[in-house]
C-alpha positions as CSV (number, residue, x, y, z in Angstrom):
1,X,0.0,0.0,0.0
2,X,1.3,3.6,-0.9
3,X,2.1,5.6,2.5
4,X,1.5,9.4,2.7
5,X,3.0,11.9,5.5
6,X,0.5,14.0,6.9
7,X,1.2,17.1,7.8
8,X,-1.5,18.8,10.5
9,X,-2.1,21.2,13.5
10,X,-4.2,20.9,16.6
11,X,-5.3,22.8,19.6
12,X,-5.0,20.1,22.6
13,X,-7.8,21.6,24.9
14,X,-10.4,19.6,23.5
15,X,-8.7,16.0,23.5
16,X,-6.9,13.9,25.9
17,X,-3.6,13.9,24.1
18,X,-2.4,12.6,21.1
19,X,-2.3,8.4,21.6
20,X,-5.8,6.5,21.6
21,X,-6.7,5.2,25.0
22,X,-9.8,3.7,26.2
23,X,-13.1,5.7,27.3
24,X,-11.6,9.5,26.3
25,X,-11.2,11.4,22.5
26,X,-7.9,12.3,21.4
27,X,-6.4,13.8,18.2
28,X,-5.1,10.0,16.9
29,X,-8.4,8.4,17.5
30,X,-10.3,11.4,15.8
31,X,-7.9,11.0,12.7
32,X,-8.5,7.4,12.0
33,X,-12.2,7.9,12.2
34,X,-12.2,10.6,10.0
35,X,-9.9,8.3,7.5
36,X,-12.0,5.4,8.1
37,X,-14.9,7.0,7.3
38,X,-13.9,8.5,3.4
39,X,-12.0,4.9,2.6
40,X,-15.0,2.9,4.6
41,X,-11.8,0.8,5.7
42,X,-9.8,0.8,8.7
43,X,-6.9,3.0,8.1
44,X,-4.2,3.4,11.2
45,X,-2.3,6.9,12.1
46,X,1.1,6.7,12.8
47,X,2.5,10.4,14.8
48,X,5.7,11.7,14.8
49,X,5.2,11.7,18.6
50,X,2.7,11.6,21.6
51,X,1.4,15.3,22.9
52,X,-0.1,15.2,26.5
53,X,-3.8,15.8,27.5
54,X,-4.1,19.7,26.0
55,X,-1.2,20.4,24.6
56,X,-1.2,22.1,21.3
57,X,0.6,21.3,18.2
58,X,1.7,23.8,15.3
59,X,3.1,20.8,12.7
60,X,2.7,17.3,13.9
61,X,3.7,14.7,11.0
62,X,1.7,11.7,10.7
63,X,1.8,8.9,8.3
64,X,-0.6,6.6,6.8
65,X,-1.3,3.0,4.5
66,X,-4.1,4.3,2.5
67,X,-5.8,0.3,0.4
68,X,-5.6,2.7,-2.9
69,X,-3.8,5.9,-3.9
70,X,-6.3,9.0,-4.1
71,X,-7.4,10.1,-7.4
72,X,-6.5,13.6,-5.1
73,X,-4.7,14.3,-2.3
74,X,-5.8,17.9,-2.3
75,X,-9.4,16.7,-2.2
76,X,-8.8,14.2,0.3
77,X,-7.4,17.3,2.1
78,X,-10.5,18.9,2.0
79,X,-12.9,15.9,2.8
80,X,-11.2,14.8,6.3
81,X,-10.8,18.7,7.2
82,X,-14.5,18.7,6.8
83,X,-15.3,16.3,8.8
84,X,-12.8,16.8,11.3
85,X,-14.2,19.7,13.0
86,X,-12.5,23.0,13.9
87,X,-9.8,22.3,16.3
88,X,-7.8,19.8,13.8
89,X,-6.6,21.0,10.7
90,X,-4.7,19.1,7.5
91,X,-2.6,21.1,5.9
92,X,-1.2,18.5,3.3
93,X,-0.7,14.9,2.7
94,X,2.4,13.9,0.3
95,X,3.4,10.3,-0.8
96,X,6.9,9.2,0.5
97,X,8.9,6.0,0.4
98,X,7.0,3.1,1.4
99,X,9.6,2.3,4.7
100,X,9.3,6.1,5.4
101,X,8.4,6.4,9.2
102,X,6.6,9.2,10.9
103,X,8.4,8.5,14.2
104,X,11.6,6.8,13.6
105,X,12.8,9.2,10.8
106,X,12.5,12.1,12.6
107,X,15.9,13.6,13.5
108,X,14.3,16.3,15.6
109,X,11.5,17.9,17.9
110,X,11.7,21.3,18.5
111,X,8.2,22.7,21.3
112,X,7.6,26.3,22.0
113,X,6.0,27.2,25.4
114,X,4.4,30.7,25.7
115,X,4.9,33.1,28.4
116,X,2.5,36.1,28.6
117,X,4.2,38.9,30.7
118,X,1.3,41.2,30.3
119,X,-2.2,40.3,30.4
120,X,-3.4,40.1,27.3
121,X,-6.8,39.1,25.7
122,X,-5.3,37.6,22.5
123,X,-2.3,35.3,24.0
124,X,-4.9,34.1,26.4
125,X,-5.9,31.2,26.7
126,X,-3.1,29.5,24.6
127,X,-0.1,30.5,26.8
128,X,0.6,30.9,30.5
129,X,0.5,34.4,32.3
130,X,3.6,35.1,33.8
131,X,4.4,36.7,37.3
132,X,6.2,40.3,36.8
133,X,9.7,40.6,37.6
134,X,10.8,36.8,36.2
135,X,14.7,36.8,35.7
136,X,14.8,35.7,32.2
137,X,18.7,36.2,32.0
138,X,18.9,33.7,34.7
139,X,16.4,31.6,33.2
140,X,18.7,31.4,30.1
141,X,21.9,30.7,32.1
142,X,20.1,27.7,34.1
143,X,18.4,26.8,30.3
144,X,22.4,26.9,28.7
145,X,23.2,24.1,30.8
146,X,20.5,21.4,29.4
147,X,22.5,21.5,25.8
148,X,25.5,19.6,28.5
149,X,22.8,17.3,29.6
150,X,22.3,13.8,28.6
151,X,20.2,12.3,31.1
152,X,16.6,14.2,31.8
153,X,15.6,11.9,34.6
154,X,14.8,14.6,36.7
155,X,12.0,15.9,34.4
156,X,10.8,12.3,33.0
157,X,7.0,11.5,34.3
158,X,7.5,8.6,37.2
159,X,6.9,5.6,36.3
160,X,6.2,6.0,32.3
161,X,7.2,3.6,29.7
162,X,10.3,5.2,28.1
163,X,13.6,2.5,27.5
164,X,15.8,5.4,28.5
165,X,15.8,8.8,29.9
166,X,18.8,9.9,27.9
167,X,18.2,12.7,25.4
168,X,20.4,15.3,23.3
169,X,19.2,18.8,23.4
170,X,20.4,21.4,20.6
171,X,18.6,24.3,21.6
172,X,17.0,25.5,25.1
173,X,16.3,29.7,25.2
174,X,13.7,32.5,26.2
175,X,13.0,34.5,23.8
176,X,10.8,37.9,24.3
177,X,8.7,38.3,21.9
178,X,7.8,41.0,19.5
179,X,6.0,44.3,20.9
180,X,7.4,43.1,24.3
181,X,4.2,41.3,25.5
182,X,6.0,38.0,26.3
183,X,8.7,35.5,26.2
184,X,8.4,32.0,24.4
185,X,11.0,29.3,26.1
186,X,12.2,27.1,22.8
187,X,13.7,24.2,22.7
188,X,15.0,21.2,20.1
189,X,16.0,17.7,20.8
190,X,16.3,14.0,19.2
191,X,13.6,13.2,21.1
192,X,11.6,14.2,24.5
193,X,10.1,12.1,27.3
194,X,6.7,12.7,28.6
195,X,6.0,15.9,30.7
196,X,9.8,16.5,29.8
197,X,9.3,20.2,28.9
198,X,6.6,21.1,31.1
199,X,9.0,20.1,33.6
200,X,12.1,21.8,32.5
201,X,10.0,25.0,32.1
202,X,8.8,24.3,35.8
203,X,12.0,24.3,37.1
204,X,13.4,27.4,35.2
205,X,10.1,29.0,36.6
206,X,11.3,28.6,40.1
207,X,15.1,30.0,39.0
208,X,13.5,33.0,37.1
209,X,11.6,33.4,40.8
210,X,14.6,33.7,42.3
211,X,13.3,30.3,44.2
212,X,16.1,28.3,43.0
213,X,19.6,29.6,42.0
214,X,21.1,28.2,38.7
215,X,23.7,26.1,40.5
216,X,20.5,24.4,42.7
217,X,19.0,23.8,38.8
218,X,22.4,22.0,37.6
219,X,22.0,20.1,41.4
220,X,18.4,19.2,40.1
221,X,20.0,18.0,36.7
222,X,22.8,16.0,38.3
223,X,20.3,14.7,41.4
224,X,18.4,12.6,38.3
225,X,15.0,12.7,40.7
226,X,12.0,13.8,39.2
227,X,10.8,14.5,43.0
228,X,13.7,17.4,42.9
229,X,12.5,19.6,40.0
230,X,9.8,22.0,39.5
231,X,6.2,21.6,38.8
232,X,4.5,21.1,35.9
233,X,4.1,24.0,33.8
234,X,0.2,23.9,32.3
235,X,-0.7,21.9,29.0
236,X,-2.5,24.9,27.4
237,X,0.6,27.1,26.8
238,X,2.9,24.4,24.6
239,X,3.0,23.7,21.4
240,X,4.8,21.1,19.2
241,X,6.5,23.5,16.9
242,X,7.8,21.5,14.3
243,X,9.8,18.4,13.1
244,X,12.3,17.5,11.2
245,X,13.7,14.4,8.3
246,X,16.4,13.9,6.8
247,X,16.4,15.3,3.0
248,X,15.3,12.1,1.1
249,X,12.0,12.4,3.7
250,X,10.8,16.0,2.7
251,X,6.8,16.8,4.8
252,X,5.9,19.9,3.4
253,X,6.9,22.7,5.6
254,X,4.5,25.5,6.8
């Protein structure tokens, strides 16, 4: 059977994460019905990655089996956004190689998380408000020292499935956004455990409150204890920003 990347956006409030589970809607569930429905087959989703209960995402990639190629892949566009209701949107869907894989090509994740320093009708509800006075130059000092870090324990969820903990971080930085109304923390990696960032952002949250200073943080880091780090930063304010193949897999970029 042909296989097809899918590239697509979400907004997480409405569903209980990306991965189908028993007795709740999520995003992966929602896609295979709306697949389903136009091929009157089973067809199964394949994501790039799994997004917690609300958590947004800008450009998920996906991919797909589909029994026979469509005569249109614009059209098909068209019908599953029109049955998929307002909070999922397909942007395109591309043939690729047949071994081509949505989760084990990707050579990056890179997830935004939005900080709104003023209050603000129009970042609300898809970021967090921020306290005044954050330290965002410590912040950045105590975010400089995750591209040393290998081993993320301390901000892995207890107790979740993942073989390993280890992880390779390319990017970690605040960035204040334009017109001054906020900062956005963004960060890139090979891969990311569950509640990873949330928890990262957490803990940077107590150094930028002067709660923690960023020698305590690299303690944290080094302690490998999830019980040591911050709290989990809301759902509603991160976003899955983008991901990334190697040249011979090309999604369509946004």
């Amino acid at each position: 059977m042909p296989r097809y990347f899918i590239t697509l956006a979400y907004r997480g409030a409405p569903y209980h994460g990306w991965q189908i589970q028993p007795g709740v809607i999520t995003v992966q569930e929602a896609l295979e019905k709306a697949f389903s429905t136009i091929m009157r087959l089973p067809v199964a989703v394949t994501g790039a990655g799994r997004t917690d209960t609300g958590v947004n995402a800008r450009r998920m990639i996906a991919h797909v089996d589909l029994p026979e190629a469509p005569a249109s892949t614009r059209n098909l566009v068209r019908a599953l956004n029109s049955i998929l209701g307002p909070d999922i949107a397909i942007y395109s869907i591309d043939e690729v190689k047949p071994e081509a894989h949505a989760r084990f090509d990707a050579t990056s994740r890179t997830y935004h998380y939005y900080a709104a320093d003023v209050k603000t009708p129009f970042l609300y509800p898809l970021s967090w408000k921020a306290p005044a006075g954050l330290d965002y130059k410590a912040m950045n000092e105590a975010a400089s020292l995750l591209l040393d870090t290998e081993d993320f324990t301390s901000f892995a969820k207890l107790h979740s499935d993942a073989r390993t903990n280890i992880c390779r971080v390319t990017r970690a930085e605040w960035v204040e956004l334009p017109g001054g109304e906020g900062h956005v923390f963004i960060i890139t990696a090979d891969r990311f455990l569950r509640n990873m960032v949330r928890a990262v952002v957490g803990t940077l949250v107590d150094v930028g409150r002067h709660k923690i200073t960023v020698e305590q943080f690299r303690d944290i880091i080094d302690r490998r204890d999830r019980c040591a780090a911050g709290t989990s930063m809301p759902p509603q304010a991160l976003y899955l920003w983008d991901v990334t193949y190697p040249e011979d897999i090309n999604p369509r970029e946004l």
